[in-house]
C-alpha positions as CSV (number, residue, x, y, z in Angstrom):
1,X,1.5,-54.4,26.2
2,X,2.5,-51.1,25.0
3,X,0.2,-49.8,22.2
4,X,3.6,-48.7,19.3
5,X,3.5,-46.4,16.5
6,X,2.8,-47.8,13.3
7,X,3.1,-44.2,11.9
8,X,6.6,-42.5,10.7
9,X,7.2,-39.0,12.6
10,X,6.2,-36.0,10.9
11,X,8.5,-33.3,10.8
12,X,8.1,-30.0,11.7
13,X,8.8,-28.4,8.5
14,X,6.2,-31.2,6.7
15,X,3.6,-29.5,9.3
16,X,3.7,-26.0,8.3
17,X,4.5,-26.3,5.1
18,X,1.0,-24.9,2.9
19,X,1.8,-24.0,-1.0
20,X,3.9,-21.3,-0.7
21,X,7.2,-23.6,0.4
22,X,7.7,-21.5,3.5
23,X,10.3,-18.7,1.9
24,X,8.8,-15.2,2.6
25,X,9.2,-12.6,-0.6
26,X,12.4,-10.2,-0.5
27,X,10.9,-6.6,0.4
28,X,10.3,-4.6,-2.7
29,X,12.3,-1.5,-1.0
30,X,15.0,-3.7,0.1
31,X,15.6,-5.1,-3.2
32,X,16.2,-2.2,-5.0
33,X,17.8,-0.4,-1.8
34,X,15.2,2.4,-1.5
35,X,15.6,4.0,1.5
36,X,12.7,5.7,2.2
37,X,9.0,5.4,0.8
38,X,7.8,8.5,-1.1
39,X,4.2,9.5,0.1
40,X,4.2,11.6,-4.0
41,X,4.7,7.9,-5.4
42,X,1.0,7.1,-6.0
43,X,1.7,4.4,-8.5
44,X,4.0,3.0,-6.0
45,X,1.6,3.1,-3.1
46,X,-1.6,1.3,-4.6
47,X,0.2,-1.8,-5.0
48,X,0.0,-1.9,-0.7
49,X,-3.7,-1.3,-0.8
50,X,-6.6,-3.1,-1.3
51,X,-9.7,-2.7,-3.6
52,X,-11.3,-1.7,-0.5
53,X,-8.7,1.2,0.4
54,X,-7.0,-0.3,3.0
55,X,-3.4,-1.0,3.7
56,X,-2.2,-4.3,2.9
57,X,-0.5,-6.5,5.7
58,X,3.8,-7.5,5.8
59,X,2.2,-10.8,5.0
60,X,0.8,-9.8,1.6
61,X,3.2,-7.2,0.4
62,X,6.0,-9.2,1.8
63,X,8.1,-5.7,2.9
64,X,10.3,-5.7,6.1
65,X,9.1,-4.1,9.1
66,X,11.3,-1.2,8.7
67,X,9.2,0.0,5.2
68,X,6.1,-1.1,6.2
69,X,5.2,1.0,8.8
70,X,6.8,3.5,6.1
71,X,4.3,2.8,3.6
72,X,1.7,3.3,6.3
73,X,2.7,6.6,7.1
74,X,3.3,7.2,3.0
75,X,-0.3,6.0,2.5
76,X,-1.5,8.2,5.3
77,X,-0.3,11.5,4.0
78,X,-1.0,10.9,0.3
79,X,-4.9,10.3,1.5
80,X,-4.2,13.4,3.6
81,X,-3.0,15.4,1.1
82,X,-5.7,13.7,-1.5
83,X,-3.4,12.0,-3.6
84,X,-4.9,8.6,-2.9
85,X,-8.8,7.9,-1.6
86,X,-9.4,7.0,2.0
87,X,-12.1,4.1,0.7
88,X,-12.7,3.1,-3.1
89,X,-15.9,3.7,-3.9
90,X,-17.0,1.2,-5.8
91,X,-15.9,-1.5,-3.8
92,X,-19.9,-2.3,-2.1
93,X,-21.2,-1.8,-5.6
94,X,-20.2,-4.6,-7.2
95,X,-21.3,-7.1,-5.5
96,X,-24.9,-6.7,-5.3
97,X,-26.2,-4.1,-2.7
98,X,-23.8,-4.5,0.2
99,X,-25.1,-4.1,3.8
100,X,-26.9,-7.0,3.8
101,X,-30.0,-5.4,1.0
102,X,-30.4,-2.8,3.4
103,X,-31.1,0.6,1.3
104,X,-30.7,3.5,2.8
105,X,-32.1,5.5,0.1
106,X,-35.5,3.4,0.0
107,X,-38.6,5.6,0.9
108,X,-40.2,4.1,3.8
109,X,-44.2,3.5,3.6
């Protein structure tokens, strides 16, 4: 005999589910029908990067392809023009000594 399935089928949307419920976030441009990123906007740029200075993903800052890749250019010529760091630099220090308690400033014996 034929071995049958005791379980009920899962659906596809029960599968990928996770907490978020599956909507993505409206873009922050979009919504309030900006048309293009200001690099000058510092305040508006250091909510799309990390503690560590880089640029956050469309994942994170849930923008649409089209103002992403302009808040990477926007980032990219405010660090240029050094309105924003390239890397914080007290992102290593605060969490004990960083490259693995290698210090570079240790004399040698």
């Amino acid at each position: 005999m034929a071995k049958q399935r005791s379980r009920k089928p899962v659906r596809r949307r029960d599968r990928k589910g996770g907490p978020s419920g599956g909507r993505r976030k409206p873009c922050p441009y979009c919504k309030d029908k900006i048309e293009h990123v200001d690099y000058k906007d510092v305040d508006g740029l250091k909510r799309f990067i990390s503690e560590k200075g880089k640029i956050r993903s469309r994942r994170i800052t849930g923008a649409c392809r089209r103002h992403q890749s302009q808040i990477a250019r926007a980032v990219k010529r405010a660090r240029e023009l050094a309105l924003l760091p390239y890397v914080n630099e007290n992102a290593g220090r605060e969490s004990g000594t960083g490259r693995g308690g290698r210090d570079r400033d240790r004399d040698r014996d």
